[in-house]
N, C-alpha and C positions, 0 to 999 in steps of 0.2 A: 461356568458350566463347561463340561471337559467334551470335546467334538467325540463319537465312538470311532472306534478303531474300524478299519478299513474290514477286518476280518472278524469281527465281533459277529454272534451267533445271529444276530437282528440283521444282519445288512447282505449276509451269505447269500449265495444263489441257492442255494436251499431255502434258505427262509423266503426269498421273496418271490420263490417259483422260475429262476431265471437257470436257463441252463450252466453247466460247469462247463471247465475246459475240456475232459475228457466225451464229452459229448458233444461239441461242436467239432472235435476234431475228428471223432467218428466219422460226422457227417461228413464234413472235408473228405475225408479219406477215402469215402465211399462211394462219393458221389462226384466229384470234381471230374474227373478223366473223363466220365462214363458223361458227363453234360458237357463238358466241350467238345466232343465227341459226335453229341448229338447234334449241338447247334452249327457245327460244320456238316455235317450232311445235309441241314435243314438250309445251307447257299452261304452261311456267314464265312467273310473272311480271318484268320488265323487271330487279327487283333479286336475282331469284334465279336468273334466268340471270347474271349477274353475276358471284355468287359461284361458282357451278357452273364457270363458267366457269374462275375463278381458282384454284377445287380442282381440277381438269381437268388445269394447264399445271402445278402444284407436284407433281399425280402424274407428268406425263409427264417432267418436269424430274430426280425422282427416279429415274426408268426408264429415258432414254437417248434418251427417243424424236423426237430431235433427230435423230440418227444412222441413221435410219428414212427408207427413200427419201417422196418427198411422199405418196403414194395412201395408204401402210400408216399414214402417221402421222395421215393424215385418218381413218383406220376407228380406226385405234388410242384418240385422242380421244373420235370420236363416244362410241366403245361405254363409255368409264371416265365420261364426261359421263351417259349414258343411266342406267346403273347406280347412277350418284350422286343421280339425280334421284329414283331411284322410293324 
């Protein structure tokens, strides 16, 4: 039995509801500066807004929140970045 192809129409992020590249990079795009940003106002130092930052997008990456129109995904952020911090 032949393994499918990596890119086969079954295994796509389309088929299995999983975001594409062009929209996690949106996200990235849109939101990165604007959250580290934040979480240094919120007392973090330079390397741990950073990290906060990068634990921020792996939870939102796990959640979907790519798929989230732009406003909810900026609150969405914030508040798992805020929660992370304290």
């Amino acid at each position: 039995m032949q393994r499918p192809a990596i890119d086969s129409p079954d295994t796509s992020a389309a088929a299995t509801g999983g975001p594409d590249d062009s929209d996690l990079e949106r996200l990235l795009l849109a939101h990165m500066a604007p959250l580290w940003r934040y979480l240094r106002c919120l007392g973090c130092q330079p390397a741990e807004a950073d990290d906060l930052a990068q634990e921020t997008f792996v939870a939102a990456l796990a959640h979907g929140v790519e798929r989230l129109p732009r406003a909810r995904a900026r609150g969405w952020l914030r508040t798992v970045a805020r929660n992370a911090w304290r």
